[in-house]
C-alpha positions in Angstrom: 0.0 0.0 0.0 1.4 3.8 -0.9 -0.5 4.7 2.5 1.3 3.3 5.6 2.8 3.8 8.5 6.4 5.1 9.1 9.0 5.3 11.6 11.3 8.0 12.6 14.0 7.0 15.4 11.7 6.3 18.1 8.7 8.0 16.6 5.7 5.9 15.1 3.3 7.5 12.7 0.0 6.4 11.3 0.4 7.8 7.8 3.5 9.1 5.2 1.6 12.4 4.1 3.7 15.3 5.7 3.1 18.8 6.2 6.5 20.5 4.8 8.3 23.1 7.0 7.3 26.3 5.0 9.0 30.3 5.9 5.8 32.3 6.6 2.8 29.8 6.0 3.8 26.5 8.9 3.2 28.5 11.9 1.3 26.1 14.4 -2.4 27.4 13.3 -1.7 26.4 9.5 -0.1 22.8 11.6 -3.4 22.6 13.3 -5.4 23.1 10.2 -3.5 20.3 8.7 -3.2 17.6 11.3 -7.2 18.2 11.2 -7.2 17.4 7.8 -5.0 14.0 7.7 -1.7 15.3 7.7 0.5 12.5 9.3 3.3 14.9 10.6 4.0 18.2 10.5 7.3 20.5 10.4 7.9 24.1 11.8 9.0 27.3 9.9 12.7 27.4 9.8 14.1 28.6 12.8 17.4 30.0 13.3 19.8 28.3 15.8 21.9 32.1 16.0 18.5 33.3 17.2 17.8 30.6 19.7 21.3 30.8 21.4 20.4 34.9 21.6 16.7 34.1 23.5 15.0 35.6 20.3 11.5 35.9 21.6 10.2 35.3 18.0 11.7 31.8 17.6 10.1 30.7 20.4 6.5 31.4 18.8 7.6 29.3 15.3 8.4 26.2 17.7 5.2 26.4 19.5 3.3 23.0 19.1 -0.6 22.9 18.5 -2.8 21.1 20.6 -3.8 18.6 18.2 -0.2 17.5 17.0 1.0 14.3 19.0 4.4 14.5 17.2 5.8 17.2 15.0 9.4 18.5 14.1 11.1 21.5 14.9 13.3 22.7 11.7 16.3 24.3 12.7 19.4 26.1 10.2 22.7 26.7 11.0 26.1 26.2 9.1 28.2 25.8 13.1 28.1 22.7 14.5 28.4 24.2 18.1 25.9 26.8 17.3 23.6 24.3 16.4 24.2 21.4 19.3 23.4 24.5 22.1 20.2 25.2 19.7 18.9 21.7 19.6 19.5 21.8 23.3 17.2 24.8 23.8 14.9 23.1 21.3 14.4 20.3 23.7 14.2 22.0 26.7 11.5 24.5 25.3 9.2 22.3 23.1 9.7 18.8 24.0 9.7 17.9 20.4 10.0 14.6 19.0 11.8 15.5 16.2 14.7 18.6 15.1 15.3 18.8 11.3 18.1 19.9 9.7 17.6 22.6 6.9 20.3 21.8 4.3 18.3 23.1 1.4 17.4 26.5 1.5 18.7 28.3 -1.6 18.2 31.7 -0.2 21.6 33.5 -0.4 21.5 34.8 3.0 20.7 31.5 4.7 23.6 30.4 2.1 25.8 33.1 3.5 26.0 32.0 6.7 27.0 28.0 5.4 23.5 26.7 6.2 21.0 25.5 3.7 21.7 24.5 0.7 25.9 25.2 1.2 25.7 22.4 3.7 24.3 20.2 0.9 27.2 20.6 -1.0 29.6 20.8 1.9 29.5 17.1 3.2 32.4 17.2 5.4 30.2 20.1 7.2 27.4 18.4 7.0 28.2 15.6 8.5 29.9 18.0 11.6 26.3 20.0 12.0 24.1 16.6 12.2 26.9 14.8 14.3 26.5 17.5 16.8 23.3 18.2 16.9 22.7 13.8 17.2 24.9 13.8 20.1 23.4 17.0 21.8 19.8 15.5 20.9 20.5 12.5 22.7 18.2 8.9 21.9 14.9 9.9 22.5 15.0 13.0 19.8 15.0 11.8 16.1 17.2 13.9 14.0 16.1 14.0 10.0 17.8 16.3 7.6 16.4 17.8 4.5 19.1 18.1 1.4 18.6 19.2 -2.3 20.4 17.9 -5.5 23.0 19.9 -5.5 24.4 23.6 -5.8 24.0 23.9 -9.5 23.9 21.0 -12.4 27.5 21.3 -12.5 27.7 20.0 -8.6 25.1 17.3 -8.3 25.8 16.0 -4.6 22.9 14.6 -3.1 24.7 11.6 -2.4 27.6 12.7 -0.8 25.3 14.6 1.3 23.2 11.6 2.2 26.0 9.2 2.7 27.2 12.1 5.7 24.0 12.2 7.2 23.6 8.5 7.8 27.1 8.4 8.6 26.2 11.3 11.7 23.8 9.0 12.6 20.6 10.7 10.9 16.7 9.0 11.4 15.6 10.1 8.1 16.8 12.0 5.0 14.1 13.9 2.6 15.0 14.7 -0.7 13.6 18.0 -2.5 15.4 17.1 -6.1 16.0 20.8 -7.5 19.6 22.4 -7.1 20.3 25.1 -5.5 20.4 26.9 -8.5 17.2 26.1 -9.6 15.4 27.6 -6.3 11.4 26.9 -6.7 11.9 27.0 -11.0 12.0 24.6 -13.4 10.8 20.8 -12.8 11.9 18.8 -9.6 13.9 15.8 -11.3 12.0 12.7 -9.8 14.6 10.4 -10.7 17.1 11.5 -8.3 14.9 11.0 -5.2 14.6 7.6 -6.5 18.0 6.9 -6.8 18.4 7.9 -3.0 16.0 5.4 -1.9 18.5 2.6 -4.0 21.6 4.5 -2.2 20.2 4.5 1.2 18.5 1.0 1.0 15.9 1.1 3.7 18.9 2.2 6.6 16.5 5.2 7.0 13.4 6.5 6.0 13.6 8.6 2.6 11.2 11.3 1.8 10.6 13.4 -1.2 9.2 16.8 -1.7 9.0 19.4 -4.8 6.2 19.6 -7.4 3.8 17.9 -5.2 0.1 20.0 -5.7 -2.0 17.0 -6.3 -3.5 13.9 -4.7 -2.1 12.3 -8.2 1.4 14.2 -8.0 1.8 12.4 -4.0 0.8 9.1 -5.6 2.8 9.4 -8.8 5.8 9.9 -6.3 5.0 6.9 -4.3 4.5 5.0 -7.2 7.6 5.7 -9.5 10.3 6.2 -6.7 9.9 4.0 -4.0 9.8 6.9 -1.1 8.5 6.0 2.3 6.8 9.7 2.5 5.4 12.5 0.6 5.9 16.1 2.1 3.7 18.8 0.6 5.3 22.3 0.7 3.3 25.1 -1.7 0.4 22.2 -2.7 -0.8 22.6 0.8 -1.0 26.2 1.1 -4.3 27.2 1.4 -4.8 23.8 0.6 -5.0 21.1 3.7 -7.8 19.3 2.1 -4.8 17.7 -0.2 -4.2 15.9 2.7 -7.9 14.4 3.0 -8.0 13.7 -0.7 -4.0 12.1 -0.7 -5.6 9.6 1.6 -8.8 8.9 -0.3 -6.7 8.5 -3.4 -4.6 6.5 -2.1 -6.7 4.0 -0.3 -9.8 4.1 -2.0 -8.9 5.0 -5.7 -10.7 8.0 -6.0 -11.7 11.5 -3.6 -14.6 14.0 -3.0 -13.9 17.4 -4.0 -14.3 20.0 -0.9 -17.3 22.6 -1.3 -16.5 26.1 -1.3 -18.0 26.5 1.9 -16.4 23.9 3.3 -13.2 25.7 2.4 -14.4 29.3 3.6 -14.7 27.7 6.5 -11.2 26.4 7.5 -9.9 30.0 6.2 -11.9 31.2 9.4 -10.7 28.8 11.4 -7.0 29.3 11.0 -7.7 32.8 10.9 -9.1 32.9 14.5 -6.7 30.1 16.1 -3.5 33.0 14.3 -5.3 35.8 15.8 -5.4 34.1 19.6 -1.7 33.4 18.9 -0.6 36.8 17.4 -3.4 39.1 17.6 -5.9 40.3 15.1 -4.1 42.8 13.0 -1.5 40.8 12.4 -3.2 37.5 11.9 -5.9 39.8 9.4 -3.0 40.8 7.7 -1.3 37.1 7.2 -4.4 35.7 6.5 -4.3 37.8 3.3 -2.3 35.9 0.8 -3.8 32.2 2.7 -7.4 33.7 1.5 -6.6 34.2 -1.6 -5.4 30.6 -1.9 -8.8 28.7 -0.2 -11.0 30.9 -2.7 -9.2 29.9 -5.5 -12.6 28.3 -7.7 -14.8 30.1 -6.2 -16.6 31.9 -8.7 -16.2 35.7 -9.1 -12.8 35.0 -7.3 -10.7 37.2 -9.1 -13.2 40.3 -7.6 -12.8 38.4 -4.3 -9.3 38.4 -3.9 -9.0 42.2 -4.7 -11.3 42.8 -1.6 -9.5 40.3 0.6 -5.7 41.6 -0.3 -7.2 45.0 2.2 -8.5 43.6 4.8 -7.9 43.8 8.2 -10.1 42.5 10.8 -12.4 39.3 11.0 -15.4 41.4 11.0 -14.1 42.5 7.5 -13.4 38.7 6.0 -16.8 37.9 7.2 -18.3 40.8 4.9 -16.5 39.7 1.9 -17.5 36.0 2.3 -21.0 36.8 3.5 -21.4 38.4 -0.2 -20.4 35.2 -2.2 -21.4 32.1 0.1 
Protein backbone atom coordinates (compact mmCIF):
# COMPACT_ATOMS: atom_id res chain seq x y z
CA UNK A 1 0.00 0.00 0.00
CA UNK A 2 1.43 3.84 -0.88
CA UNK A 3 -0.49 4.74 2.50
CA UNK A 4 1.32 3.26 5.64
CA UNK A 5 2.77 3.77 8.54
CA UNK A 6 6.37 5.14 9.07
CA UNK A 7 9.05 5.28 11.60
CA UNK A 8 11.31 8.04 12.64
CA UNK A 9 14.03 7.00 15.41
CA UNK A 10 11.65 6.29 18.15
CA UNK A 11 8.68 8.02 16.56
CA UNK A 12 5.73 5.85 15.08
CA UNK A 13 3.27 7.54 12.71
CA UNK A 14 0.04 6.44 11.31
CA UNK A 15 0.37 7.78 7.80
CA UNK A 16 3.53 9.15 5.19
CA UNK A 17 1.62 12.37 4.05
CA UNK A 18 3.69 15.29 5.73
CA UNK A 19 3.11 18.81 6.18
CA UNK A 20 6.51 20.55 4.83
CA UNK A 21 8.34 23.06 7.03
CA UNK A 22 7.29 26.31 5.02
CA UNK A 23 8.97 30.26 5.86
CA UNK A 24 5.76 32.28 6.57
CA UNK A 25 2.83 29.84 5.97
CA UNK A 26 3.77 26.46 8.89
CA UNK A 27 3.17 28.47 11.91
CA UNK A 28 1.27 26.12 14.38
CA UNK A 29 -2.39 27.35 13.33
CA UNK A 30 -1.74 26.45 9.51
CA UNK A 31 -0.10 22.77 11.65
CA UNK A 32 -3.35 22.59 13.33
CA UNK A 33 -5.39 23.11 10.21
CA UNK A 34 -3.46 20.27 8.66
CA UNK A 35 -3.16 17.61 11.27
CA UNK A 36 -7.17 18.22 11.18
CA UNK A 37 -7.21 17.39 7.75
CA UNK A 38 -5.03 14.01 7.66
CA UNK A 39 -1.74 15.33 7.74
CA UNK A 40 0.48 12.45 9.28
CA UNK A 41 3.28 14.89 10.61
CA UNK A 42 4.02 18.23 10.45
CA UNK A 43 7.31 20.46 10.38
CA UNK A 44 7.94 24.06 11.85
CA UNK A 45 9.02 27.33 9.87
CA UNK A 46 12.68 27.41 9.76
CA UNK A 47 14.11 28.62 12.75
CA UNK A 48 17.44 30.04 13.29
CA UNK A 49 19.76 28.26 15.79
CA UNK A 50 21.93 32.11 16.01
CA UNK A 51 18.46 33.26 17.17
CA UNK A 52 17.77 30.63 19.67
CA UNK A 53 21.30 30.84 21.36
CA UNK A 54 20.40 34.85 21.57
CA UNK A 55 16.65 34.09 23.49
CA UNK A 56 14.99 35.65 20.25
CA UNK A 57 11.54 35.91 21.59
CA UNK A 58 10.20 35.31 17.96
CA UNK A 59 11.73 31.76 17.60
CA UNK A 60 10.05 30.70 20.40
CA UNK A 61 6.52 31.45 18.82
CA UNK A 62 7.57 29.28 15.29
CA UNK A 63 8.37 26.18 17.71
CA UNK A 64 5.16 26.36 19.49
CA UNK A 65 3.27 23.00 19.12
CA UNK A 66 -0.58 22.91 18.48
CA UNK A 67 -2.83 21.09 20.61
CA UNK A 68 -3.80 18.64 18.23
CA UNK A 69 -0.22 17.52 16.99
CA UNK A 70 0.98 14.28 18.98
CA UNK A 71 4.35 14.46 17.22
CA UNK A 72 5.77 17.25 15.03
CA UNK A 73 9.45 18.46 14.10
CA UNK A 74 11.10 21.54 14.91
CA UNK A 75 13.28 22.67 11.74
CA UNK A 76 16.30 24.29 12.67
CA UNK A 77 19.40 26.09 10.18
CA UNK A 78 22.75 26.72 10.97
CA UNK A 79 26.11 26.15 9.11
CA UNK A 80 28.16 25.84 13.14
CA UNK A 81 28.15 22.66 14.48
CA UNK A 82 28.39 24.17 18.10
CA UNK A 83 25.90 26.84 17.33
CA UNK A 84 23.63 24.33 16.42
CA UNK A 85 24.17 21.38 19.27
CA UNK A 86 23.42 24.50 22.06
CA UNK A 87 20.22 25.25 19.71
CA UNK A 88 18.95 21.73 19.64
CA UNK A 89 19.50 21.82 23.25
CA UNK A 90 17.21 24.82 23.77
CA UNK A 91 14.89 23.13 21.30
CA UNK A 92 14.42 20.32 23.70
CA UNK A 93 14.20 22.04 26.65
CA UNK A 94 11.52 24.55 25.28
CA UNK A 95 9.20 22.32 23.14
CA UNK A 96 9.75 18.75 24.03
CA UNK A 97 9.66 17.95 20.39
CA UNK A 98 10.04 14.55 18.99
CA UNK A 99 11.78 15.49 16.16
CA UNK A 100 14.67 18.56 15.08
CA UNK A 101 15.27 18.83 11.31
CA UNK A 102 18.14 19.86 9.72
CA UNK A 103 17.60 22.58 6.89
CA UNK A 104 20.27 21.81 4.32
CA UNK A 105 18.26 23.06 1.40
CA UNK A 106 17.36 26.55 1.47
CA UNK A 107 18.74 28.27 -1.56
CA UNK A 108 18.22 31.65 -0.19
CA UNK A 109 21.60 33.50 -0.37
CA UNK A 110 21.48 34.83 3.03
CA UNK A 111 20.68 31.46 4.72
CA UNK A 112 23.64 30.37 2.06
CA UNK A 113 25.82 33.07 3.49
CA UNK A 114 26.04 31.98 6.73
CA UNK A 115 27.05 28.02 5.38
CA UNK A 116 23.49 26.69 6.24
CA UNK A 117 21.01 25.49 3.73
CA UNK A 118 21.71 24.47 0.70
CA UNK A 119 25.92 25.16 1.20
CA UNK A 120 25.69 22.39 3.72
CA UNK A 121 24.31 20.17 0.85
CA UNK A 122 27.25 20.65 -1.00
CA UNK A 123 29.58 20.77 1.93
CA UNK A 124 29.47 17.06 3.17
CA UNK A 125 32.37 17.17 5.44
CA UNK A 126 30.23 20.12 7.20
CA UNK A 127 27.39 18.39 7.02
CA UNK A 128 28.24 15.57 8.55
CA UNK A 129 29.95 17.97 11.63
CA UNK A 130 26.26 20.03 11.96
CA UNK A 131 24.13 16.56 12.23
CA UNK A 132 26.86 14.81 14.32
CA UNK A 133 26.54 17.54 16.75
CA UNK A 134 23.29 18.18 16.87
CA UNK A 135 22.70 13.82 17.19
CA UNK A 136 24.92 13.83 20.10
CA UNK A 137 23.37 17.01 21.85
CA UNK A 138 19.79 15.45 20.90
CA UNK A 139 20.55 12.48 22.66
CA UNK A 140 18.22 8.93 21.91
CA UNK A 141 14.88 9.89 22.54
CA UNK A 142 15.05 12.98 19.79
CA UNK A 143 15.05 11.80 16.09
CA UNK A 144 17.24 13.94 13.96
CA UNK A 145 16.06 14.02 9.98
CA UNK A 146 17.76 16.25 7.60
CA UNK A 147 16.38 17.83 4.47
CA UNK A 148 19.13 18.14 1.43
CA UNK A 149 18.58 19.21 -2.29
CA UNK A 150 20.37 17.87 -5.53
CA UNK A 151 23.02 19.88 -5.52
CA UNK A 152 24.45 23.64 -5.79
CA UNK A 153 23.99 23.86 -9.47
CA UNK A 154 23.85 20.97 -12.35
CA UNK A 155 27.52 21.27 -12.47
CA UNK A 156 27.73 20.05 -8.56
CA UNK A 157 25.10 17.27 -8.28
CA UNK A 158 25.83 16.02 -4.57
CA UNK A 159 22.89 14.63 -3.08
CA UNK A 160 24.69 11.60 -2.36
CA UNK A 161 27.65 12.69 -0.79
CA UNK A 162 25.34 14.60 1.33
CA UNK A 163 23.16 11.55 2.20
CA UNK A 164 25.97 9.21 2.66
CA UNK A 165 27.21 12.10 5.67
CA UNK A 166 24.01 12.23 7.20
CA UNK A 167 23.61 8.54 7.85
CA UNK A 168 27.07 8.42 8.62
CA UNK A 169 26.19 11.25 11.66
CA UNK A 170 23.81 8.95 12.61
CA UNK A 171 20.65 10.70 10.92
CA UNK A 172 16.68 8.97 11.40
CA UNK A 173 15.62 10.07 8.05
CA UNK A 174 16.81 11.96 4.98
CA UNK A 175 14.13 13.95 2.55
CA UNK A 176 14.99 14.69 -0.66
CA UNK A 177 13.58 18.03 -2.48
CA UNK A 178 15.41 17.12 -6.11
CA UNK A 179 16.00 20.77 -7.49
CA UNK A 180 19.59 22.42 -7.07
CA UNK A 181 20.27 25.15 -5.49
CA UNK A 182 20.42 26.86 -8.47
CA UNK A 183 17.19 26.08 -9.57
CA UNK A 184 15.43 27.60 -6.25
CA UNK A 185 11.41 26.88 -6.71
CA UNK A 186 11.87 26.99 -10.99
CA UNK A 187 11.97 24.59 -13.41
CA UNK A 188 10.78 20.75 -12.82
CA UNK A 189 11.95 18.83 -9.65
CA UNK A 190 13.86 15.76 -11.27
CA UNK A 191 11.97 12.67 -9.78
CA UNK A 192 14.61 10.36 -10.70
CA UNK A 193 17.09 11.52 -8.26
CA UNK A 194 14.92 11.03 -5.23
CA UNK A 195 14.64 7.60 -6.51
CA UNK A 196 18.02 6.92 -6.76
CA UNK A 197 18.42 7.89 -3.01
CA UNK A 198 16.04 5.38 -1.88
CA UNK A 199 18.47 2.59 -3.99
CA UNK A 200 21.62 4.50 -2.16
CA UNK A 201 20.17 4.45 1.17
CA UNK A 202 18.54 0.97 1.02
CA UNK A 203 15.89 1.11 3.72
CA UNK A 204 18.88 2.24 6.58
CA UNK A 205 16.52 5.25 6.99
CA UNK A 206 13.42 6.48 5.95
CA UNK A 207 13.61 8.57 2.59
CA UNK A 208 11.24 11.27 1.82
CA UNK A 209 10.60 13.43 -1.19
CA UNK A 210 9.21 16.80 -1.75
CA UNK A 211 9.01 19.37 -4.81
CA UNK A 212 6.25 19.60 -7.40
CA UNK A 213 3.77 17.95 -5.20
CA UNK A 214 0.09 19.98 -5.70
CA UNK A 215 -2.02 16.98 -6.26
CA UNK A 216 -3.45 13.87 -4.72
CA UNK A 217 -2.08 12.34 -8.22
CA UNK A 218 1.40 14.16 -8.00
CA UNK A 219 1.79 12.43 -3.99
CA UNK A 220 0.76 9.06 -5.63
CA UNK A 221 2.78 9.35 -8.76
CA UNK A 222 5.79 9.91 -6.30
CA UNK A 223 5.01 6.95 -4.27
CA UNK A 224 4.52 4.95 -7.21
CA UNK A 225 7.64 5.74 -9.48
CA UNK A 226 10.30 6.17 -6.72
CA UNK A 227 9.85 4.01 -4.04
CA UNK A 228 9.81 6.93 -1.11
CA UNK A 229 8.47 6.01 2.31
CA UNK A 230 6.77 9.68 2.53
CA UNK A 231 5.42 12.54 0.59
CA UNK A 232 5.90 16.13 2.09
CA UNK A 233 3.66 18.80 0.63
CA UNK A 234 5.30 22.26 0.74
CA UNK A 235 3.26 25.15 -1.66
CA UNK A 236 0.40 22.23 -2.66
CA UNK A 237 -0.77 22.58 0.84
CA UNK A 238 -0.97 26.20 1.13
CA UNK A 239 -4.28 27.19 1.44
CA UNK A 240 -4.76 23.82 0.59
CA UNK A 241 -4.97 21.08 3.68
CA UNK A 242 -7.77 19.33 2.06
CA UNK A 243 -4.81 17.67 -0.23
CA UNK A 244 -4.16 15.89 2.68
CA UNK A 245 -7.89 14.36 2.96
CA UNK A 246 -7.99 13.74 -0.69
CA UNK A 247 -4.02 12.07 -0.74
CA UNK A 248 -5.63 9.56 1.62
CA UNK A 249 -8.78 8.87 -0.35
CA UNK A 250 -6.70 8.50 -3.41
CA UNK A 251 -4.57 6.51 -2.14
CA UNK A 252 -6.68 3.96 -0.35
CA UNK A 253 -9.82 4.13 -2.03
CA UNK A 254 -8.85 4.99 -5.72
CA UNK A 255 -10.67 8.01 -6.05
CA UNK A 256 -11.66 11.48 -3.59
CA UNK A 257 -14.59 14.04 -2.96
CA UNK A 258 -13.90 17.44 -4.00
CA UNK A 259 -14.33 19.99 -0.94
CA UNK A 260 -17.31 22.56 -1.26
CA UNK A 261 -16.50 26.09 -1.34
CA UNK A 262 -17.97 26.54 1.94
CA UNK A 263 -16.44 23.89 3.30
CA UNK A 264 -13.17 25.72 2.38
CA UNK A 265 -14.37 29.31 3.62
CA UNK A 266 -14.67 27.65 6.52
CA UNK A 267 -11.20 26.37 7.53
CA UNK A 268 -9.91 29.99 6.22
CA UNK A 269 -11.88 31.16 9.40
CA UNK A 270 -10.72 28.75 11.43
CA UNK A 271 -7.00 29.32 10.98
CA UNK A 272 -7.72 32.82 10.91
CA UNK A 273 -9.12 32.94 14.52
CA UNK A 274 -6.73 30.12 16.05
CA UNK A 275 -3.47 33.03 14.28
CA UNK A 276 -5.27 35.75 15.77
CA UNK A 277 -5.43 34.12 19.62
CA UNK A 278 -1.69 33.45 18.91
CA UNK A 279 -0.56 36.80 17.39
CA UNK A 280 -3.36 39.10 17.57
CA UNK A 281 -5.87 40.27 15.09
CA UNK A 282 -4.13 42.81 13.00
CA UNK A 283 -1.53 40.76 12.36
CA UNK A 284 -3.23 37.49 11.88
CA UNK A 285 -5.88 39.76 9.40
CA UNK A 286 -3.01 40.81 7.69
CA UNK A 287 -1.33 37.14 7.17
CA UNK A 288 -4.39 35.65 6.49
CA UNK A 289 -4.33 37.82 3.27
CA UNK A 290 -2.33 35.85 0.80
CA UNK A 291 -3.81 32.18 2.66
CA UNK A 292 -7.38 33.72 1.55
CA UNK A 293 -6.58 34.25 -1.61
CA UNK A 294 -5.36 30.55 -1.92
CA UNK A 295 -8.84 28.70 -0.25
CA UNK A 296 -11.00 30.92 -2.66
CA UNK A 297 -9.17 29.94 -5.55
CA UNK A 298 -12.57 28.33 -7.73
CA UNK A 299 -14.76 30.12 -6.17
CA UNK A 300 -16.64 31.86 -8.72
CA UNK A 301 -16.18 35.74 -9.11
CA UNK A 302 -12.80 34.99 -7.26
CA UNK A 303 -10.69 37.25 -9.10
CA UNK A 304 -13.21 40.33 -7.63
CA UNK A 305 -12.81 38.44 -4.29
CA UNK A 306 -9.33 38.45 -3.95
CA UNK A 307 -8.98 42.21 -4.74
CA UNK A 308 -11.28 42.85 -1.62
CA UNK A 309 -9.51 40.26 0.56
CA UNK A 310 -5.71 41.58 -0.31
CA UNK A 311 -7.18 45.01 2.16
CA UNK A 312 -8.55 43.63 4.76
CA UNK A 313 -7.89 43.77 8.18
CA UNK A 314 -10.08 42.52 10.83
CA UNK A 315 -12.43 39.28 11.05
CA UNK A 316 -15.39 41.39 10.98
CA UNK A 317 -14.10 42.53 7.46
CA UNK A 318 -13.44 38.68 6.04
CA UNK A 319 -16.85 37.87 7.22
CA UNK A 320 -18.32 40.76 4.89
CA UNK A 321 -16.51 39.69 1.89
CA UNK A 322 -17.47 35.98 2.28
CA UNK A 323 -21.02 36.85 3.53
CA UNK A 324 -21.44 38.43 -0.24
CA UNK A 325 -20.37 35.19 -2.16
CA UNK A 326 -21.41 32.12 0.13
Amino acid sequence: MLYHPVKIGSIELNGNLFLAPVAGYSDRSFRSICVDHGASFTYTEMVSAEALTRNNEKTETLMRRADNEKAYSVQIFGGNPETMASAARIVIEKTHTECIDINCGCPVPKIIKTEAGSALTRDPERLYKVVKAVKDAAGKETAVTVKIRSGWDNEHITFKEAAQSALDAGCDAITLHPRTRAQGYEGKADWSKLKELVKLVDKKVPVFGSGDLFTPEDAQRMLSETGCDGVMFARGAMGNPFIFTKTISLLKEGRYEEIPYSERVKTGFNELEMLARDIGEETACRDMRKRFCAYSKGIPSGAELRAQIVHASSIAEYHAIFDRVL
